[in-house]
C-alpha positions in Angstrom: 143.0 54.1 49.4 143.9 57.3 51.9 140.2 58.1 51.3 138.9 55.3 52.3 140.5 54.8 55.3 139.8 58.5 56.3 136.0 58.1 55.6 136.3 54.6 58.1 137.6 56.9 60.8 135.4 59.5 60.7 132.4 56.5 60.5 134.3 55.5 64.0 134.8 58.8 65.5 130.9 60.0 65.0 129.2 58.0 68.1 132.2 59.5 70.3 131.3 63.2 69.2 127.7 62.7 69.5 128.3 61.0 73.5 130.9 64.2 74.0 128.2 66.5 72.7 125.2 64.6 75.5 127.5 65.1 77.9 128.0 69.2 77.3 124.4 69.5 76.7 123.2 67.8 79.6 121.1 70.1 81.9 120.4 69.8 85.8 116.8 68.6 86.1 114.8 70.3 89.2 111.8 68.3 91.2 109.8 71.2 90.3 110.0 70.7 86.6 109.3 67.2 86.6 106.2 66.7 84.8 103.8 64.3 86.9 100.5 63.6 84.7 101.3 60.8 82.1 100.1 62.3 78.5 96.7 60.6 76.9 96.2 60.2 73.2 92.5 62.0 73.9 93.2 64.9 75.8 95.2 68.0 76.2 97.4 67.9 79.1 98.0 71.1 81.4 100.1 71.2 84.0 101.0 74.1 86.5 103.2 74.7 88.8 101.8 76.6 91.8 103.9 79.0 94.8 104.9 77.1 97.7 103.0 79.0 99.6 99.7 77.7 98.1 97.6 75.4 100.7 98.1 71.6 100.0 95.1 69.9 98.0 93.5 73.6 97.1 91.0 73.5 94.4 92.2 74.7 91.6 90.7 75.7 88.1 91.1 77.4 84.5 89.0 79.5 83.6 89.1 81.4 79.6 87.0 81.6 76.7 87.0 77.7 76.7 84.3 77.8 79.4 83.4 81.2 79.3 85.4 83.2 81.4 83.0 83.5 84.4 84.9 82.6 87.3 81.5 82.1 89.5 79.8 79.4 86.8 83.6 77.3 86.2 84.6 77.3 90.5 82.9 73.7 92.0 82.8 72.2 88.3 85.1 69.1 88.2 85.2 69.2 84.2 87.4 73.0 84.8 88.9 71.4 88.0 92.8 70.6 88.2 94.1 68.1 90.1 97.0 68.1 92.7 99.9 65.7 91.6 100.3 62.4 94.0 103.8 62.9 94.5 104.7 66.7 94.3 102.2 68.9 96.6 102.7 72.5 93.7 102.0 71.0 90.4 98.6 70.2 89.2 97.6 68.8 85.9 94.0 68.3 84.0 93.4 66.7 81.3 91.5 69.0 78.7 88.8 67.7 76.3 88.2 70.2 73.2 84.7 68.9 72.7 83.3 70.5 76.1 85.0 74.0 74.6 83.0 76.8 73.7 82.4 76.7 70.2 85.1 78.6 68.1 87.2 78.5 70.8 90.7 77.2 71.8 93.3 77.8 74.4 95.0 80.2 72.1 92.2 82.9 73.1 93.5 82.7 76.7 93.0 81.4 80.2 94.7 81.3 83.7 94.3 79.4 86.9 91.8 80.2 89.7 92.7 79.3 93.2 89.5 78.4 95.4 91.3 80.3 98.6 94.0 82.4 96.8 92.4 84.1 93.8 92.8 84.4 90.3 97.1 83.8 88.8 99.4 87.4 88.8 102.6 88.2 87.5 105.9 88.9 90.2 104.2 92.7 89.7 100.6 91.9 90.3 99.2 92.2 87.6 96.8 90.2 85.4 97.6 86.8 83.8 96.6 85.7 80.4 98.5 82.1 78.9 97.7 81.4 75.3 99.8 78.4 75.2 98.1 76.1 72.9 98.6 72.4 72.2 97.2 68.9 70.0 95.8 66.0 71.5 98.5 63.6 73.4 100.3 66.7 74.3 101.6 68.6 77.1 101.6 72.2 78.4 103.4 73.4 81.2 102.9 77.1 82.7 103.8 78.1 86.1 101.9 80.6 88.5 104.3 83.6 90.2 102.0 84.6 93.0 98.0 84.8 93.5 95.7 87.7 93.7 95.6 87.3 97.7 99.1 88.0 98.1 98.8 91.7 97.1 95.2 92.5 98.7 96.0 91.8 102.7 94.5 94.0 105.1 96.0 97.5 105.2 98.2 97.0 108.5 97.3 99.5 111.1 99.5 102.6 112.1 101.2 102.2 115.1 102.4 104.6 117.6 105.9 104.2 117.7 107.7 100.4 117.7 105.2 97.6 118.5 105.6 94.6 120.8 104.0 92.0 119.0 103.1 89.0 121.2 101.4 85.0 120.7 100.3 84.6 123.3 100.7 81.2 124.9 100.9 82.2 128.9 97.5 80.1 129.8 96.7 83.5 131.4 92.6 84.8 130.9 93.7 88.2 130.6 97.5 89.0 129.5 99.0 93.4 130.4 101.9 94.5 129.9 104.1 96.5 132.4 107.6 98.1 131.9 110.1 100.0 133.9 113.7 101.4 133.7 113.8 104.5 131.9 110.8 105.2 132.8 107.3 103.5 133.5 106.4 103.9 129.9 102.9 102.2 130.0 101.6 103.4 133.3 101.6 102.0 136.8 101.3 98.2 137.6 99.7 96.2 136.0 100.2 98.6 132.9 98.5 98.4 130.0 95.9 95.6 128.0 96.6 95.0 124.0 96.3 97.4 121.5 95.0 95.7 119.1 95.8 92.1 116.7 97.4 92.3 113.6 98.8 89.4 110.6 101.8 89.8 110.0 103.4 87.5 107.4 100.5 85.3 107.7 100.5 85.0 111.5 98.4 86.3 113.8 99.8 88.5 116.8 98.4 90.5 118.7 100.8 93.8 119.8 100.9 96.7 122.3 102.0 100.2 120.6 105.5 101.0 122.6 104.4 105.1 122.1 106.7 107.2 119.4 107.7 109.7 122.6 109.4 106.3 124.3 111.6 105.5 121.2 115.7 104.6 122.2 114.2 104.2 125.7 115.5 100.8 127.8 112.8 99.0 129.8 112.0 95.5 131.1 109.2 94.5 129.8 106.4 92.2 132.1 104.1 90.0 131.1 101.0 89.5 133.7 97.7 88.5 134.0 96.2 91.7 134.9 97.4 92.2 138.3 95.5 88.5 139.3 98.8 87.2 140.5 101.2 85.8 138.1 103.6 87.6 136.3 106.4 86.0 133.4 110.3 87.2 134.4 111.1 90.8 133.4 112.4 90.5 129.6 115.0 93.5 129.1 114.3 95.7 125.6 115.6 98.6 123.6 113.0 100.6 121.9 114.5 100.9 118.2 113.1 98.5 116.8 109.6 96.4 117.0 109.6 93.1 118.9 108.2 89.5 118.4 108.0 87.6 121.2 105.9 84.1 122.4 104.6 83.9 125.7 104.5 80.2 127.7 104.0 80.1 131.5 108.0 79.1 131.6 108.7 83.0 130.1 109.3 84.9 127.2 111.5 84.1 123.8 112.2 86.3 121.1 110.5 84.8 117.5 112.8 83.8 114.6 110.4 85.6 112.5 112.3 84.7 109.4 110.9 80.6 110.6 107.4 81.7 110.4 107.2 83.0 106.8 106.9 81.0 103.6 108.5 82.0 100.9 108.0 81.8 97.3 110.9 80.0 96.2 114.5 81.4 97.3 114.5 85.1 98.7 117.4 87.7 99.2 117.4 89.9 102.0 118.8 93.5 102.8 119.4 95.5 105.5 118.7 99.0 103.4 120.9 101.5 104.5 121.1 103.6 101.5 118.3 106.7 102.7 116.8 105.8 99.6 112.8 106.5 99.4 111.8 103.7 97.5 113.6 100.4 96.9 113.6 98.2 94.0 115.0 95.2 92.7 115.9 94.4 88.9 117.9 91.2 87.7 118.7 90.2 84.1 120.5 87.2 82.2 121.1 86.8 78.8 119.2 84.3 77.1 116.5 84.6 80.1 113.3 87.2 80.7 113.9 88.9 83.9 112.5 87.4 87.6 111.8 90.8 88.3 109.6 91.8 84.8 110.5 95.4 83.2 113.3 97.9 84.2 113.0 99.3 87.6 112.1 95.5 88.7 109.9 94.7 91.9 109.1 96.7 95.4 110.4 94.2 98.4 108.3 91.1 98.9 107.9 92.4 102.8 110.4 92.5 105.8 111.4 90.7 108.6 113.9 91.0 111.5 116.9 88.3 112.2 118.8 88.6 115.3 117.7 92.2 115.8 117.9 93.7 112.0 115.3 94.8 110.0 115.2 93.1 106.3 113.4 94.0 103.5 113.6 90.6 101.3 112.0 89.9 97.7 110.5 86.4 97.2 112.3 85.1 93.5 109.7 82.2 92.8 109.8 78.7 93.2 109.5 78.3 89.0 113.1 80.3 88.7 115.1 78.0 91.4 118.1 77.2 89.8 118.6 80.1 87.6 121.2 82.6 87.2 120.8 86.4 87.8 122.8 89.9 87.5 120.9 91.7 90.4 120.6 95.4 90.4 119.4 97.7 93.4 117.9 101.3 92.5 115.6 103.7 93.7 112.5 103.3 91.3 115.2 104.2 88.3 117.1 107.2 89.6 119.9 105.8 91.4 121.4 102.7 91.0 124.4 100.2 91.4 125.6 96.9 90.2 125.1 94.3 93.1 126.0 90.7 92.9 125.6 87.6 90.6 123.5 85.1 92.4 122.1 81.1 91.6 119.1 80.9 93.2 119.7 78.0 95.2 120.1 79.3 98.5 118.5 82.3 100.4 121.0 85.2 99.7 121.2 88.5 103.0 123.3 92.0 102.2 123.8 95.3 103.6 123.2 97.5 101.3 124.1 101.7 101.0 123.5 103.8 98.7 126.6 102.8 96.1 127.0 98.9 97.3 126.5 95.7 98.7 128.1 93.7 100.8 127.4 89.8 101.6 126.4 89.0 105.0 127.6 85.6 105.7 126.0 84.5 108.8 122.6 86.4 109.9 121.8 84.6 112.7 125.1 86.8 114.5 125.0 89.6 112.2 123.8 92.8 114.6 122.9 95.2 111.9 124.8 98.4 111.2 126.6 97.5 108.0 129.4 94.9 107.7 132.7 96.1 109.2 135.9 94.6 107.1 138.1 93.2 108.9 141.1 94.7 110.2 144.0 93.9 107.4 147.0 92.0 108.3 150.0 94.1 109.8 152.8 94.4 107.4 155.2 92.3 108.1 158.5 94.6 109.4 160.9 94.5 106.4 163.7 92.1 106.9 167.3 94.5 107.7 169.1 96.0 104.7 172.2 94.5 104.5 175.7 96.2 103.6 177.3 95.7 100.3 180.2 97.2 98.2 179.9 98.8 94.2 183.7 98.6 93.3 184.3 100.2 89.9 187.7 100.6 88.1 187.3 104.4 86.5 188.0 104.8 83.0 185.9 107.6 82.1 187.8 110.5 82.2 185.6 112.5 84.0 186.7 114.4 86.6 184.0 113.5 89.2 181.6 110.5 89.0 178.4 109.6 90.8 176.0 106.8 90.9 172.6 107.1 90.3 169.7 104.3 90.4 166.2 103.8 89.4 164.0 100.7 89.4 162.2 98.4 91.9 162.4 101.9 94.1 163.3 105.0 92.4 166.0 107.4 93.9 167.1 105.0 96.1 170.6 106.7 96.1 169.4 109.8 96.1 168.1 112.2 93.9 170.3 112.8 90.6 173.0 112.4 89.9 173.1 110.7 92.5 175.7 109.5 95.2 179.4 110.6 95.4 182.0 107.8 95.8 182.5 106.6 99.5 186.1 106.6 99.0 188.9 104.8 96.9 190.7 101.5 97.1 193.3 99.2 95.5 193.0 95.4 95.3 195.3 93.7 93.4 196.9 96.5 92.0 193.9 97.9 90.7 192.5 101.3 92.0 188.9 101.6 92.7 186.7 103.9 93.1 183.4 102.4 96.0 180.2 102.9 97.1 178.9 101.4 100.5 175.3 100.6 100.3 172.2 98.8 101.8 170.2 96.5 100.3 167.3 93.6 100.4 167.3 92.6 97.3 166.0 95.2 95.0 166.0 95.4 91.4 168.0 98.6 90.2 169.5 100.0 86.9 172.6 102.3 88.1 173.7 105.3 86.5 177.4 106.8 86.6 177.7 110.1 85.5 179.5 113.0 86.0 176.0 115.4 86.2 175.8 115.7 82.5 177.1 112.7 80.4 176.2 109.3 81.8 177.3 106.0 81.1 175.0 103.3 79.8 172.1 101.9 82.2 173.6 98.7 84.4 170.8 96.2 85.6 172.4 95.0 89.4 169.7 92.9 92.3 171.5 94.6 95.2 172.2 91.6 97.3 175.7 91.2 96.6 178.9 93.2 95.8 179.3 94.3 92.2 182.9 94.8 90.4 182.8 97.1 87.2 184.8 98.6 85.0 183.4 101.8 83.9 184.1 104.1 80.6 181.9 107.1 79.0 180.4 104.8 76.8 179.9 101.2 79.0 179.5 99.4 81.7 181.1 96.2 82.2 181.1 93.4 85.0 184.8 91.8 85.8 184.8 88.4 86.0 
C-alpha cells in the first residue's frame, strides 16, 4: 500500500518539476533574434542578421558554389537576392530553392552575403567569411554578418600638421577663413587662412584647417569669416591639445558631440588610453561562448572619438552579441596585459585605462580626461574619550612584586612587558587590594599578572568597567 501511494505522489509532483524546470530555463529573447520569414515546406530558409550600420533596404545577396561564386554574374539577380524583413530594418531572409543550385552542390560547400554598397561579409578581424550551415526543406538557418568589407578599406586619412579644426560648415557664407589670435596670430594676418583640405571622419564629411605642430598647447580665439567680405561668427576660445569639431550657422559656433554622429555596431566600450602602450588591443572571453573579439590578442579599436574634450579609442562589440556576457582583457598586442571588467552588453561601457588598470567612468558627458581622481575618503571620525576605570585585585600570589600586562583588541596597551606596576594599594571592606587606574573605550583585552617571570593564567576583561579579582600563581578569578 506505501508503494502505491508513493508512486501517486510522484505522478502528482511531475507537472510541478517540469513548470519549475520552464521557469529556470527560460531565456531573455532579443528583437534581433527574432526570426521574421515564416518557414515554407518547399524552400530553404536563410535568414541574416546585418550591422546596424548597414543602409536600410540595401540589396543584399549570397553568393557560393550554389550559384557559382562570381559575385559580378549573382549581384542584380532576384533568384540570389535577400529580402529586407517588414518589421526589423537588419535581418533579411530568402527563401532558397535547391533545384536552381549548381549541380553537385549544396550550402555545405560555402557561401556568404554580398552587400550591393558595403561589400562582401568579414569577421570582427576583417577577414574572409565562409558559412557552411546547411539545412532540409521547411527549415531555417540563421547566420549573422559582424562587419562588411567597406568598413576596413576607407580612404587612408591624410597627415595633418599638428591638431586639426574640423568644421561643417553651415555659415551661408560663399567663401568661409579662419583667423586666430591670443598667443599668437597662428594662421597669419586677417582674414587668415582658407581650408586645408576635406576629410570623412566616421562617415561624415568635414572639411578642417591644420592648426601647425609648432602652435601645439597654444590658446587662441578662433574666427570664422567669409574671407574678409564683411561678416565674421563671434571669436570661439581654443586650446591646441587636442583636434576640434565644430558646426558653423550664421548664429555662431558649437562644439560637435562627435560620439552623436557615429553609428555603431551594436554596444561599444570606450577608453581614454593612458597606459603609453604602442598598440592596444582588446580580448573578451566567457565560458560556454566563442570570443566577440576572435583569437587571443583580440581586436585593434574600432576608431576614436572625443566626449566633452577627451580622446576615446572605443571597439564596436556587434549588434549579434547584445545581451551577452564578457571577461574583457586590455593588452598591448600580447605583451602586457591586465584583467579589466565584466560587462553585459547592454549599455555603451567608457574607462580610463593605465597601464595596470581600469577604472569606470560614470558620466562622460562631465568627465574632463586625465584619469579618474577617487574621491577624498571620509575623515575618521575622532575616537570617542577614554574613560577611567579601576583593576582591583586581592594578591595571593606570593610574589614579591606583580605587574599587569595585556594583549588583544590593541597589543601593549599597558605597556610593554611585563607590563604596568600597581598604582597603589587599598582596603575595602577589610580586604586589601592591590589597583590599577586605567583608560578605556571598550577594548577587548586578555591581562597578564606576573611577577617578570611566572605569570598567572590569561584573564579575558572588555575595559569598560571596573574589574575585582582575586589573583593566585596559578588563577584568575572574578569576585562576585
Amino acid at each position: 500500500m506505501k508503494n502505491i501511494y508513493s508512486y501517486l505522489l510522484l505522478l502528482m509532483m511531475l507537472p510541478i518539476v517540469a513548470m519549475m524546470q520552464s521557469c529556470d530555463e527560460e531565456e531573455i529573447v532579443f528583437e534581433s533574434d527574432i526570426p521574421r520569414f515564416e518557414l515554407r515546406g518547399d524552400r530553404i530558409l536563410l535568414e541574416a542578421l546585418v550591422p546596424s550600420n548597414t543602409p536600410v533596404g540595401d540589396e543584399m545577396y549570397i553568393v557560393g558554389a550554389i550559384n557559382g561564386g562570381d559575385v559580378d554574374a549573382v549581384v542584380g539577380n532576384p533568384v540570389w537576392q535577400l529580402e529586407k524583413a517588414a518589421d526589423y530594418d537588419y535581418r533579411y531572409g530568402i527563401y532558397l530553392d535547391p533545384a536552381t543550385f549548381a549541380e553537385g552542390t549544396s550550402l555545405a560547400d560555402g557561401y556568404y552575403i554580398y552587400s550591393a554598397s558595403q561589400r562582401e561579409e568579414r569577421t570582427l578581424k576583417g577577414d574572409s567569411v565562409m558559412h557552411s550551415a546547411d539545412a532540409g526543406l521547411g527549415e531555417r538557418i540563421t547566420i549573422n554578418v559582424n562587419r562588411w568589407a567597406s568598413y576596413f578599406s576607407a580612404e587612408e586619412a591624410p597627415v595633418h600638421d599638428g591638431y586639426a579644426i574640423y568644421v561643417i560648415d553651415n555659415s551661408g557664407y560663399d567663401a568661409l577663413a579662419l583667423y586666430a589670435y591670443g598667443d599668437g596670430e597662428i594662421f597669419g594676418v586677417w582674414p587668415g587662412i582658407l581650408p586645408t583640405g576635406t576629410e570623412v571622419v566616421d562617415g561624415t564629411e568635414y572639411i578642417y584647417f591644420d592648426a601647425g605642430e609648432a602652435n601645439s598647447g597654444m590658446s587662441v580665439n578662433l574666427i570664422f569669416n567669409n574671407n574678409n567680405n564683411g561678416s565674421q561668427l563671434a571669436d570661439f576660445p581654443v586650446v591646441l591639445d587636442r583636434d576640434y569639431y565644430l558646426e558653423l550657422t550664421p548664429d555662431g559656433v558649437v562644439e560637435i558631440d562627435q560620439s552623436a554622429t557615429i553609428e555603431h555596431d551594436g554596444y561599444a566600450i570606450f577608453f581614454e588610453d593612458l597606459t603609453g602602450w604602442d598598440a592596444l588591443y582588446m580580448y573578451a572571453w566567457v565560458d560556454g561562448n566563442p570570443s566577440i573579439c576572435g583569437e587571443w590578442p583580440g581586436v585593434t579599436p574600432t576608431g576614436e572619438v572625443t566626449i566633452n574634450g577627451v580622446n576615446y579609442k572605443y571597439f564596436d562589440t556587434g549588434a549579434a552579441n547584445v545581451g551577452q556576457g564578457h571577461n574583457i582583457i586590455m593588452n598591448n598586442n600580447g605583451d602586457s596585459q591586465f584583467d579589466l571588467a565584466y560587462v553585459t552588453l547592454d549599455r555603451d561601457y567608457y574607462y580610463s585605462i593605465s597601464a595596470t588598470g581600469g577604472v569606470e567612468i560614470e558620466d562622460p558627458q562631465s568627465y574632463t580626461g586625465g584619469g579618474v581622481v577617487a574621491p577624498d575618503p571620509e575623515p575618521e571620525p575622532d575616537p570617542e574619550p577614554a574613560e577611567a576605570y579601576t583593576i582591583y585585585v586581592e594578591d595571593l600570589t606570593g610574589w614579591s612584586t606583580i605587574n599587569m600586562y595585556s594583549w588583544g583588541e590593541v597589543n601593549d596597551i599597558f605597556g610593554s612587558w611585563p607590563g604596568m606596576a600597581p598604582t597603589g594599594t587599598t582596603e575595602i571592606d577589610g580586604i586589601t587590594y592591590t589597583y590599577w587606574e586605567i583608560t578605556g573605550n571598550g577594548e577587548a583585552q586578555n591581562l597578564i599578572f606576573n611577577d617578570g617571570t611566572v605569570q598567572a593564567p590569561d584573564f579575558a576583561v572588555t575595559l569598560d568597567r571596573d574589574y575585582y579579582l582575586t589573583v593566585t600563581a596559578t588563577s584568575v578569578i572574578e569576585k562576585e
